[in-house]
TIDO-525589 format. One record per residue (C-alpha): x, y, z; chain. Coordinates in nm, 3 decimals, always signed. Example, Ala and Ser with C-alpha at 12.3 -4.5 7.8 and 13.67 -1.06 7.14 Angstrom:
BEGIN
+---------+---------+---------+-------+
|    east |   north |      up | chain |
+---------+---------+---------+-------+
|  +1.230 |  -0.450 |  +0.780 |     A |
|  +1.367 |  -0.106 |  +0.714 |     A |
+---------+---------+---------+-------+
END
This chain:
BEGIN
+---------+---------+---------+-------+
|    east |   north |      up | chain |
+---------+---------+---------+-------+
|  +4.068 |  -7.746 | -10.471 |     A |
|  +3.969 |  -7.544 | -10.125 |     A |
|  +3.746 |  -7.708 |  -9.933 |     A |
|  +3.755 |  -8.063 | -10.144 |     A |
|  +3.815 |  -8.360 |  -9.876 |     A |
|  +4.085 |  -8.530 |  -9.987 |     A |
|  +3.935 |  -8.857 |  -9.935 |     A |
|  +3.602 |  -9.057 | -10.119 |     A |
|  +3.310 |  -9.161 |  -9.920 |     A |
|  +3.413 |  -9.502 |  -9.957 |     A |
|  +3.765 |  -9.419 |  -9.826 |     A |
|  +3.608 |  -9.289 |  -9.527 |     A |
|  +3.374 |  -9.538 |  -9.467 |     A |
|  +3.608 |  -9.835 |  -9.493 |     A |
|  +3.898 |  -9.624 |  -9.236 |     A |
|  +3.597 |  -9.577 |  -8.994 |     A |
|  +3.475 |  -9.923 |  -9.026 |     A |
|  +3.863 | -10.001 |  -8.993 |     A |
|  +3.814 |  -9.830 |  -8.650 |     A |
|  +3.551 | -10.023 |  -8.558 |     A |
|  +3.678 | -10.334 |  -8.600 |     A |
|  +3.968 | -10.280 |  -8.410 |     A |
|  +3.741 | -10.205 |  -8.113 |     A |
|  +3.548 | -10.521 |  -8.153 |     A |
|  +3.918 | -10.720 |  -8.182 |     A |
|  +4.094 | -10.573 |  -7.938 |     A |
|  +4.077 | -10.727 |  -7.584 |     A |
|  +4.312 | -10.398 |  -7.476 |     A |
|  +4.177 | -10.141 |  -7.311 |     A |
|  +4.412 |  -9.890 |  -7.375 |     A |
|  +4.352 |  -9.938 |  -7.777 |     A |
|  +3.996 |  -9.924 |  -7.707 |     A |
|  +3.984 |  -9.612 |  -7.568 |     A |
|  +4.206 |  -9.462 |  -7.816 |     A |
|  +3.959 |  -9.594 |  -8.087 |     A |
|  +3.697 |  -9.432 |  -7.887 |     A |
|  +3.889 |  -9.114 |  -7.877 |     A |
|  +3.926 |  -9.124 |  -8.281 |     A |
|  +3.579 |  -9.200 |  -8.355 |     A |
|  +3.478 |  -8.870 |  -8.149 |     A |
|  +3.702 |  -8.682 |  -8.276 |     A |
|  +3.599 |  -8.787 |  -8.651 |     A |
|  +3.242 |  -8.722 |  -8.505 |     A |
|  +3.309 |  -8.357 |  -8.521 |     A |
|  +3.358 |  -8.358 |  -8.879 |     A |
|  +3.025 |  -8.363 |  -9.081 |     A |
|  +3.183 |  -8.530 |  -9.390 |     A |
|  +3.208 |  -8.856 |  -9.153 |     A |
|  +2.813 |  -8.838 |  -9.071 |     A |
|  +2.720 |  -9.075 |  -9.330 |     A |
|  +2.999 |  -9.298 |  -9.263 |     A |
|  +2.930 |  -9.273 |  -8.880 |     A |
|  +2.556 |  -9.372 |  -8.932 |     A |
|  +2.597 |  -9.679 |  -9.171 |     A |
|  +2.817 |  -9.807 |  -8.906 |     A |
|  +2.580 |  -9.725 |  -8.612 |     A |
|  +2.877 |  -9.515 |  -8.397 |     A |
|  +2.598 |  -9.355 |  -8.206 |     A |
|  +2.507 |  -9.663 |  -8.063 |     A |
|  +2.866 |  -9.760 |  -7.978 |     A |
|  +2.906 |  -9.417 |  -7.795 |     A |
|  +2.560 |  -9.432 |  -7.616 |     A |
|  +2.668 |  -9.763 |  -7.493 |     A |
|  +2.998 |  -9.685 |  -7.371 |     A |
|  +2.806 |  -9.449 |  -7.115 |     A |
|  +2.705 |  -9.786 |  -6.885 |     A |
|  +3.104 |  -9.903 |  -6.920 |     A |
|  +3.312 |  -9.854 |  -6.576 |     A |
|  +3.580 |  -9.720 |  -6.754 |     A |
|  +3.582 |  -9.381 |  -6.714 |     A |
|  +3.773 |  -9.298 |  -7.003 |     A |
|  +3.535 |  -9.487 |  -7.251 |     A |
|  +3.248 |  -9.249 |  -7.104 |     A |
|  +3.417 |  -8.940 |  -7.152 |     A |
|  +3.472 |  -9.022 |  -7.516 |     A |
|  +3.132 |  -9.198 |  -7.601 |     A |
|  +2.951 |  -8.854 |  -7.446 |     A |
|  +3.258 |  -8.651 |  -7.665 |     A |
|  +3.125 |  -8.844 |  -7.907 |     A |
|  +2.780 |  -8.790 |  -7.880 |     A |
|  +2.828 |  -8.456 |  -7.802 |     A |
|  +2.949 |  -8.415 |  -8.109 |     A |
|  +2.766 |  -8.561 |  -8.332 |     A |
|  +2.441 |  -8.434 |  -8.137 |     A |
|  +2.547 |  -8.097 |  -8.345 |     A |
|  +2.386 |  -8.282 |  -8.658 |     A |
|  +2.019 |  -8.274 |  -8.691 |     A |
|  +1.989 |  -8.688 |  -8.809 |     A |
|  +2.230 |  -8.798 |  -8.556 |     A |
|  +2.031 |  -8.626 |  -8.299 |     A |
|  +1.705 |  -8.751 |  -8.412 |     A |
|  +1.919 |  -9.096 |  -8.407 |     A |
|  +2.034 |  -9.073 |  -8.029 |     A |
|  +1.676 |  -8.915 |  -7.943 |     A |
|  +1.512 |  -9.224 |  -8.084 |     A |
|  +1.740 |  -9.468 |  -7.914 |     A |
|  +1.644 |  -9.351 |  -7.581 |     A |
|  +1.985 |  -9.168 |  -7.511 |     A |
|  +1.858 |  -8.855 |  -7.315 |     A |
|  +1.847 |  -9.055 |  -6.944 |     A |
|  +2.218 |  -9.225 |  -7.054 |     A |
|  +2.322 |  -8.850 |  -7.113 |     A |
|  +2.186 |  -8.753 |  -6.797 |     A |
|  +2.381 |  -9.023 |  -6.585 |     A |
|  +2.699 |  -8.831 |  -6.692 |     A |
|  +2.611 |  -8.568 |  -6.534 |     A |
|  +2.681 |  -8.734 |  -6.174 |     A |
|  +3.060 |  -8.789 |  -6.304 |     A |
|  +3.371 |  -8.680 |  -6.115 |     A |
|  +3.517 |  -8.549 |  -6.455 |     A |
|  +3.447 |  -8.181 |  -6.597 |     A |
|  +3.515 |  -8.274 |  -6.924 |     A |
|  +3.265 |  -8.593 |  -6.926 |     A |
|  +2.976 |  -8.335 |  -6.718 |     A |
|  +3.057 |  -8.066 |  -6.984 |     A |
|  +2.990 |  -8.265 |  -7.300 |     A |
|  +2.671 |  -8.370 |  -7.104 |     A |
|  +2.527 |  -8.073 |  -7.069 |     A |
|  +2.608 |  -7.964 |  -7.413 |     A |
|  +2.483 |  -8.244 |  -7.530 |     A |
|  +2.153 |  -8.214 |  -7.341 |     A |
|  +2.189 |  -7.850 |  -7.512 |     A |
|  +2.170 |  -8.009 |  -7.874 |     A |
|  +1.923 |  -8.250 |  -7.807 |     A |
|  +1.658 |  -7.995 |  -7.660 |     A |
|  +1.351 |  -8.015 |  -7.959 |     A |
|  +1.033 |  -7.897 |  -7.885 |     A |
|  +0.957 |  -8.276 |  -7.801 |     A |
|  +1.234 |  -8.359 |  -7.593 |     A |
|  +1.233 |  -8.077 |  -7.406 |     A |
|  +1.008 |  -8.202 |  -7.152 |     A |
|  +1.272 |  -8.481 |  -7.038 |     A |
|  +1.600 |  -8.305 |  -7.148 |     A |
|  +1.488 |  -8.000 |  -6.897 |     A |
|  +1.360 |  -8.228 |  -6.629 |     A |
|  +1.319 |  -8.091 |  -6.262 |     A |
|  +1.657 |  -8.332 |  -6.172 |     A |
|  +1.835 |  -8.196 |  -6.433 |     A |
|  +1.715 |  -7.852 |  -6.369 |     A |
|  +1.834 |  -7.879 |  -6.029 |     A |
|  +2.151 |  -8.004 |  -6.125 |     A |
|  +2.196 |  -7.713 |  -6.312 |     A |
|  +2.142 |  -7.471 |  -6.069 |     A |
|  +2.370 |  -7.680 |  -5.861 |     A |
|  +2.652 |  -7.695 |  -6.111 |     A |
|  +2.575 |  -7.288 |  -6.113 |     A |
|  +2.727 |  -7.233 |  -5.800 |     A |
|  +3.051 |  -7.393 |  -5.827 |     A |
|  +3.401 |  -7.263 |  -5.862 |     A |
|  +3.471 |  -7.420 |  -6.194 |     A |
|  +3.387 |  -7.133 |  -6.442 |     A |
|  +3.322 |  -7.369 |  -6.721 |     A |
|  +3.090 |  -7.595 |  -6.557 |     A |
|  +2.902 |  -7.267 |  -6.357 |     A |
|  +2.912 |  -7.049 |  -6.752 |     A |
|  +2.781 |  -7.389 |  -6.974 |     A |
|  +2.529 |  -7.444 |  -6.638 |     A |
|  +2.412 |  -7.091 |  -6.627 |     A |
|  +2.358 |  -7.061 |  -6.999 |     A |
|  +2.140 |  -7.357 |  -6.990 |     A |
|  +1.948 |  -7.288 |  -6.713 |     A |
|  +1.882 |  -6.934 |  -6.909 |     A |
|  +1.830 |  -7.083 |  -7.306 |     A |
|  +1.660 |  -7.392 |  -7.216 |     A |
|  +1.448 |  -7.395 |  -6.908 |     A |
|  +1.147 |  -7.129 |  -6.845 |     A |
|  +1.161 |  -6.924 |  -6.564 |     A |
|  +0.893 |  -7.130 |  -6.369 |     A |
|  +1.099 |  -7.463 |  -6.425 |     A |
|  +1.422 |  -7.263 |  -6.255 |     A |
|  +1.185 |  -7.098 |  -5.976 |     A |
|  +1.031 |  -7.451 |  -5.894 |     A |
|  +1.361 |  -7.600 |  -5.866 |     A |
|  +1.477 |  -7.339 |  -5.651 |     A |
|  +1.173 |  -7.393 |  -5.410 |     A |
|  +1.238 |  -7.822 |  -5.416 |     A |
|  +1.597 |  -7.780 |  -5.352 |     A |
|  +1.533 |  -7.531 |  -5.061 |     A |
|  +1.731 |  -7.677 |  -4.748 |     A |
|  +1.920 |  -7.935 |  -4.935 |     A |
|  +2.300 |  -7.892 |  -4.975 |     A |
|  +2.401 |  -7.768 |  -5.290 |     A |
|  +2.619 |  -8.116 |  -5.331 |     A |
|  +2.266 |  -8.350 |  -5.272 |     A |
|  +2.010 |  -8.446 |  -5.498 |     A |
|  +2.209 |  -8.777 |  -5.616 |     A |
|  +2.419 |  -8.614 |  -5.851 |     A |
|  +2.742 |  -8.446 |  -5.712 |     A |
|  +2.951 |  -8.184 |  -5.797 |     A |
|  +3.240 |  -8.283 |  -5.999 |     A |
|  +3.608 |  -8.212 |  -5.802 |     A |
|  +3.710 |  -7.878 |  -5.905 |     A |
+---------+---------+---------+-------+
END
């Protein structure tokens, strides 16, 4: 009986899509963010992938990245974040033009939401999305974010800049960003 989920498909499916449609219902915030903060966390689990897709999650999460609410970005990129992990779900958030909605996190005040973005970023680097996922912006954000005093942000920054970008897109960064502060650029440092 290790490793057997003790619940069917359909089980899943119809508590997910119980989820949902107390987000849709709801006119609280509060309960909508604590939906939101269930459906990422059932994101990490890939026995909720299927489940997650027929009921188009990704979609919910990429738009909760335009929402004012703070809170409902950190857990639609949480949520992306994890289900970029999967290789359909990426292919899914690729193909509905998430990578520049993943990018504006990157500008928030809040580690957590600027972590999951660049992790995310991390899982949805292809060989065809590198191009925009390692943009010069987002390389020089990185470099940026590599200098700061948050050893999360300047590690997850640093490991990017070194896994995902060539050498030439770092030095040409370097050279565009020469007598800028490190803080310009339109995208801020988050508050330590």
């Amino acid at each position: 009986m290790a490793g057997k989920s003790r619940y069917s498909a359909s089980d899943r499916l119809e508590y997910l899509q119980g989820l949902v449609t107390e987000f849709q219902d709801t006119d609280s915030e509060e309960a909508k963010e604590q939906v939101l903060a269930n459906l990422a966390n059932f994101a990490y689990d890939p026995s909720n992938m299927e489940a997650l897709r027929l009921l188009q999650i990704t979609e919910l999460f990429l738009d909760m990245l335009t929402e004012e609410n703070e809170n409902f970005v950190e857990f639609g990129i949480g949520g992306l974040c994890n289900l970029s992990m999967e290789r359909e779900s990426r292919d899914q958030i690729l193909q509905s033009g998430g990578v520049p909605l993943v990018i504006s996190c990157l500008s928030s005040n809040r580690d957590e939401t600027v972590l999951s973005a660049i992790t995310t970023l991390m899982n949805l680097t292809t060989a065809a999305s590198r191009a925009e996922t390692t943009d010069g912006a987002v390389v020089q954000c990185m470099l940026r974010f590599s200098f700061t005093q948050n050893p999360r942000l300047r590690n997850l920054a640093s490991v990017f800049l070194q896994d995902y970008c060539t050498q030439q897109q770092v030095d040409r960064a370097r050279e565009e960003m020469q007598g800028q502060s490190q803080s310009a650029v339109g995208i801020p440092l988050p508050k330590d």
